[in-house]
MIMILO-569811 format. One record per residue (C-alpha): residue number from 1; x, y, z. Coordinates in pm, 1 decimal. Example, Ala and Ser with C-alpha at 12.3 -4.5 7.8 and 13.67 -1.06 7.14 Angstrom:
2
  num      east     north        up
    1    1230.0    -450.0     780.0
    2    1367.0    -106.0     714.0
//
This chain:
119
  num      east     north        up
    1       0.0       0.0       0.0
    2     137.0     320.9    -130.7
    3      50.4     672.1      13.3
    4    -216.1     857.1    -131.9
    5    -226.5    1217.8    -275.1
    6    -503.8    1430.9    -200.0
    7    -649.0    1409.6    -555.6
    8    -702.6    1016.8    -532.4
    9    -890.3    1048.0    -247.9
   10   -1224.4     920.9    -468.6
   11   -1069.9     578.3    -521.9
   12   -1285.7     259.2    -369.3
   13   -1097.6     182.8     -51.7
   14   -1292.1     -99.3     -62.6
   15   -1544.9    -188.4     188.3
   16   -1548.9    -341.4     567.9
   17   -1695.1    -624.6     790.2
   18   -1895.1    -350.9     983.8
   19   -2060.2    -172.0     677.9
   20   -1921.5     138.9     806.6
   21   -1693.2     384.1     514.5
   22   -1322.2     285.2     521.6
   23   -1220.7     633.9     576.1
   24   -1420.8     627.0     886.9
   25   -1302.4     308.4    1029.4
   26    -958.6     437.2     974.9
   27   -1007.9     753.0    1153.5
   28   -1165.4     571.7    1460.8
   29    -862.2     346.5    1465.7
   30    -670.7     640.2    1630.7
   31    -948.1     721.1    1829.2
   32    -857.8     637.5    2171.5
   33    -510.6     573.2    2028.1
   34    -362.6     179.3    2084.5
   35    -690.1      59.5    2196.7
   36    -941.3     108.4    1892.7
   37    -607.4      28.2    1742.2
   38    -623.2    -320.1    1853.7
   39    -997.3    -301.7    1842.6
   40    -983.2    -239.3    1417.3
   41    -703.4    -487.0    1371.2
   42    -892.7    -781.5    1544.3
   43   -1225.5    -719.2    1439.3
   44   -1173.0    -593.0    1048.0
   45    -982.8    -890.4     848.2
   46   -1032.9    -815.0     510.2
   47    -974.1    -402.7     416.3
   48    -585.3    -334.0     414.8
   49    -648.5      13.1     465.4
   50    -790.8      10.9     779.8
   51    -570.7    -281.4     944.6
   52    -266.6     -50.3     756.3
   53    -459.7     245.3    1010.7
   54    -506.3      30.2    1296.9
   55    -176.0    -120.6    1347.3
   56      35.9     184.8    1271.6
   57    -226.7     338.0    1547.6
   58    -121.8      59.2    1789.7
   59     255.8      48.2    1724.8
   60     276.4     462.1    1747.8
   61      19.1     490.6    2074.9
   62     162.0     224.8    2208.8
   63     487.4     296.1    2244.7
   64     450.1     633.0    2313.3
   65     252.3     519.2    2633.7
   66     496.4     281.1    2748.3
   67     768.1     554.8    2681.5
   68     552.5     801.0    2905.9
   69     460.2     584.3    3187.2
   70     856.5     472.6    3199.5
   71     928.2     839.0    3209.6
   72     725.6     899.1    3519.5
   73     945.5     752.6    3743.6
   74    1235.6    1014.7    3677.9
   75    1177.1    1286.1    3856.1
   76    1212.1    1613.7    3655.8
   77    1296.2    1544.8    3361.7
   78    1060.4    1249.5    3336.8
   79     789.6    1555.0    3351.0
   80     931.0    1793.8    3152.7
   81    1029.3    1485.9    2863.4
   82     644.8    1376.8    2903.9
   83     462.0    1750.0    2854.5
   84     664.1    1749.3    2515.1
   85     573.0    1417.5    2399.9
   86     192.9    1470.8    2493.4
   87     209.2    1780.1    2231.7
   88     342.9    1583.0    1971.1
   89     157.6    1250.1    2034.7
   90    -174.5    1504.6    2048.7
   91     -64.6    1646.1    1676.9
   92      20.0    1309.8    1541.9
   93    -346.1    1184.8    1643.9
   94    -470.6    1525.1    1518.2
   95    -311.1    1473.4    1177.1
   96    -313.8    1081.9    1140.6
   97    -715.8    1124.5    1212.7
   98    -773.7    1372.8     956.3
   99    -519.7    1180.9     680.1
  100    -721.6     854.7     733.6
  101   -1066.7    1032.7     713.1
  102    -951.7    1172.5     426.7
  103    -872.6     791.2     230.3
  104    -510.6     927.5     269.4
  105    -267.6     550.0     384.6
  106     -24.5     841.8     547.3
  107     259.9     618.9     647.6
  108     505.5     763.1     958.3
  109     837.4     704.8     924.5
  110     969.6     348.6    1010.4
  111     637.1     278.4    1197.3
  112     443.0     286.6     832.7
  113     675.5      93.6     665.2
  114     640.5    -228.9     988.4
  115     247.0    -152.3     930.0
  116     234.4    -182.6     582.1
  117     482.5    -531.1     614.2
  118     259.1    -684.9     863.4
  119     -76.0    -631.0     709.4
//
């Protein structure tokens, strides 16, 4: 799966197990970050682009919380380290959200490229 420019955004992402729009079930993959993660990847078998969605949403949210709750137990710069990656983890959902409700397969670096190996 290749990324998308915004002027292919009309072309069939196919459809999904729920009936839902793929663009839609992509976007909620990122939702409540690793967990509708998991959630998409389990439940929808047969549309690449929103397992593609739901596992790069589980390897990126995933991570970051296990690098955030490790963080915690240093004392100030655990805090200070953790307030920075909560802005950037927020704009990553922001963007990866709108890019997937969009029909965009917006692949991260090296966390796309595992995604798009393991679908």
């Amino acid at each position: 799966m290749s990324a998308r420019s915004e002027r292919d955004a009309d072309l069939d992402l196919g459809i999904t197990k729920s009936g839902m729009d793929p663009s839609v079930a992509g976007a909620l993959s990122y939702l409540l970050g690793f967990i509708t993660g998991i959630l998409f990847y389990i439940l929808e078998k047969d549309n690449p682009f929103v397992r593609f969605h739901a596992l790069q949403s589980t390897m990126v949210f995933g991570g970051l919380f296990v690098v955030m709750m490790t963080l915690r137990i240093v004392p100030v710069l655990g805090f200070v380290l953790n307030f920075f990656l909560s802005i950037a983890g927020f704009s990553i959902w922001l963007f990866m959200m709108v890019k997937a409700s969009q029909g965009v397969a917006f692949k991260l670096p090296v966390v796309g490229d595992i995604a798009e190996r393991n679908l």
